[in-house]
N, C-alpha and C positions, 0 to 999 in steps of 0.2 A: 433506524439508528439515530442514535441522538450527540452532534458533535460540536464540541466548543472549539474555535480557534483562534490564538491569540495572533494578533498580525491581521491588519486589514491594509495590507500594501498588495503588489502586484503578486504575490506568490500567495496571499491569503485569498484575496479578491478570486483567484482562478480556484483554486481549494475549496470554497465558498460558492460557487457556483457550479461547481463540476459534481457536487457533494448535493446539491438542491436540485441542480436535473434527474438526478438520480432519484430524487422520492425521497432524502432524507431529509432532519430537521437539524437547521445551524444558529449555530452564538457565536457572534465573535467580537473578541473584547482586541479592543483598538484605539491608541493612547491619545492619537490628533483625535481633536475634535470635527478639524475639514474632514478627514479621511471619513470620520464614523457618519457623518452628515451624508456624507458621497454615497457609502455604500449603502442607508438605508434607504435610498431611494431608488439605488441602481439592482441591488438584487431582488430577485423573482423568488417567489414560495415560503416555507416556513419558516422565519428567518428571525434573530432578536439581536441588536446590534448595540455592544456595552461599551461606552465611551470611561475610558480607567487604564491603568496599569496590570497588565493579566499577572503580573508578578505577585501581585496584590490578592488575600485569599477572600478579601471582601470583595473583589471585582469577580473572581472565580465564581463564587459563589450569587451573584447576580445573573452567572450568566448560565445558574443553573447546573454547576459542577457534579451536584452530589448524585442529577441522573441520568452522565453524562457516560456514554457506552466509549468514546474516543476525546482525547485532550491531546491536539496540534500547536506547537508553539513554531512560527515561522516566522519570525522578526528575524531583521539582519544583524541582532545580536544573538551569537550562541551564547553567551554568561546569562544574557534573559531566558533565553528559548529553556538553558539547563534550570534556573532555579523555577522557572513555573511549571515545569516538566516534573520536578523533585515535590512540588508545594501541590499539585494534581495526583501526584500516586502517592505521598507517605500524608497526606493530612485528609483527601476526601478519596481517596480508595480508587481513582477513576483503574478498571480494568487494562485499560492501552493504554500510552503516551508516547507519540511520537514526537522526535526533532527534528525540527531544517535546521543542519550544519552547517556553517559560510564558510569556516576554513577546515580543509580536513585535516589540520594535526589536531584539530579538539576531537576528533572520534574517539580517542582513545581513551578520553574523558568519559564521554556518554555511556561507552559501553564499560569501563570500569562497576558507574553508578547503576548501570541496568535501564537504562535511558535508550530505547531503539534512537538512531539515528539515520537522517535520511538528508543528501544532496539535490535527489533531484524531485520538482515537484511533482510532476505526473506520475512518478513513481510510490510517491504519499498517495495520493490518490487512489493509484492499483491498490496498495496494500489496503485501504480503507474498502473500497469495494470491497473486492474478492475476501474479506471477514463477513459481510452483509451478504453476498450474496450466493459465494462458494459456485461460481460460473468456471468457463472455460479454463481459470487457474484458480487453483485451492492449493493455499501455501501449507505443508505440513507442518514444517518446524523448521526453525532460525538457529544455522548451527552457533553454536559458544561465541564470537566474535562479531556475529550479526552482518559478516560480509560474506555470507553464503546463506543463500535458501532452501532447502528439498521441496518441491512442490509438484503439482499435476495438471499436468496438460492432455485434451483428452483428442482425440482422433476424431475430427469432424465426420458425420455420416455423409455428408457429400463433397467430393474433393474435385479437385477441378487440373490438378495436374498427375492423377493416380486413379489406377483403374481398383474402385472399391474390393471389388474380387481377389486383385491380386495383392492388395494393401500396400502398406508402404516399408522397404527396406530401412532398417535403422542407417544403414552406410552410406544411403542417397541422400539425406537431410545433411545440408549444409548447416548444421551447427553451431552457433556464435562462438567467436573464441571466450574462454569460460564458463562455458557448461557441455554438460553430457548427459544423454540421457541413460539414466543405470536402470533402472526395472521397466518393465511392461504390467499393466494389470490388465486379465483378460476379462470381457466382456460377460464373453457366450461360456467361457469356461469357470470362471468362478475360480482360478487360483492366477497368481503372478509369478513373473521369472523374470532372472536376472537377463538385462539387456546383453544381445551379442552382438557387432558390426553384420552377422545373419541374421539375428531378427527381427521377422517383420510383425509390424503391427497394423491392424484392421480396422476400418468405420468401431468407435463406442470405445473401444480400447483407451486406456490410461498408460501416459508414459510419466514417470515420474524420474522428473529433471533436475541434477543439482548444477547449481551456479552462481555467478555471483549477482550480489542481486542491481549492479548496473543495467544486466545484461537481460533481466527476466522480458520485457517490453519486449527486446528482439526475440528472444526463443517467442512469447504471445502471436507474434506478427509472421513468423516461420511457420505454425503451425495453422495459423487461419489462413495464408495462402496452398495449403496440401492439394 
């Protein structure tokens, strides 16, 4: 995947490099000139570092906008983050466009315009993976509001606290507060059912979790420890 990021501070710089171990390719347009100095020396891999205004569709476009799979604006202005987010989806088509919010009464903002909006970084990140790679979480759909996910978590084949055989009872999984797991997709059976506090799910099996999406990390983290 190919991703531009505006903001080369402490939330981009990890964005930018957590994005570059992974195998993909980064721009990131960053207004200091210390800053942009800093970072093209300090990150590793395929990388092109645009010293400008990403609000700017001439800076956009330097940093290769138009064949850009993802456009992240994570400056600690949300008034910036929204119009380079607006000047990425309505003038060069970028498919995605995430925000980092600073304060969340602008959420309400973002998702009016159609603007995903995201607080926390590692969470930008999930979301960027799991589109590239569709691993252990595959988000289905972002319901109307954007603070609820439906996604799929899948049943590790080796579990270390459940005897594979007997699988795992949905009622035994401690849960995070806001989310639940609503269907099971079965494996070996080839059809899915709706989750009961009785049912259990097996090594390969898919649970599809709705919740909100603070919380998706800990459901991730429930599920690799099974």
């Amino acid at each position: 995947m190919y991703i531009v990021i505006m903001g080369g501070g402490k939330v981009g710089e990890y964005l930018a490099t957590v994005m570059l171990d992974q195998g993909h390719e980064v721009a990131v347009i960053e207004q200091t000139r210390e800053t942009a100095d800093r970072l093209s020396i300090e990150l590793q891999g395929q990388y092109l570092i645009i010293q400008g205004d990403g609000t700017d569709s001439d800076f956009q476009e330097d940093a290769g906008i138009r064949h850009a799979d993802v456009f992240v604006a994570v400056t600690g202005r949300d008034d910036d983050n929204l119009l380079a987010c607006e000047i990425a989806t309505r003038v060069f088509n970028v498919p995605r466009c995430i925000a980092r919010v600073n304060n969340p009464k602008n959420r309400r903002i973002f998702n009016i315009v159609g603007i995903e909006s995201v607080s926390s970084t590692l969470l930008i990140a999930n979301m960027i993976e799991e589109e590239a790679l569709m691993g252990s979480v595959g988000v289905v759909s972002a319901l109307s509001r954007g603070d609820i996910v439906l996604f799929e978590m899948s049943v590790p084949a080796r579990m270390r606290h459940f005897n594979p055989e007997e699988g795992v009872p949905v009622d035994a999984l401690d849960m995070p507060e806001g989310s639940s797991i609503a269907a099971i997709d079965r494996l070996e059976e080839g059809e899915a059912e709706v989750a009961t506090p009785d049912s259990i799910m097996y090594p390969g099996d898919k649970a599809v979790v709705v919740a909100e999406r603070d919380v998706v990390e800990d459901v991730r983290e429930l599920f690799k420890s099974l």
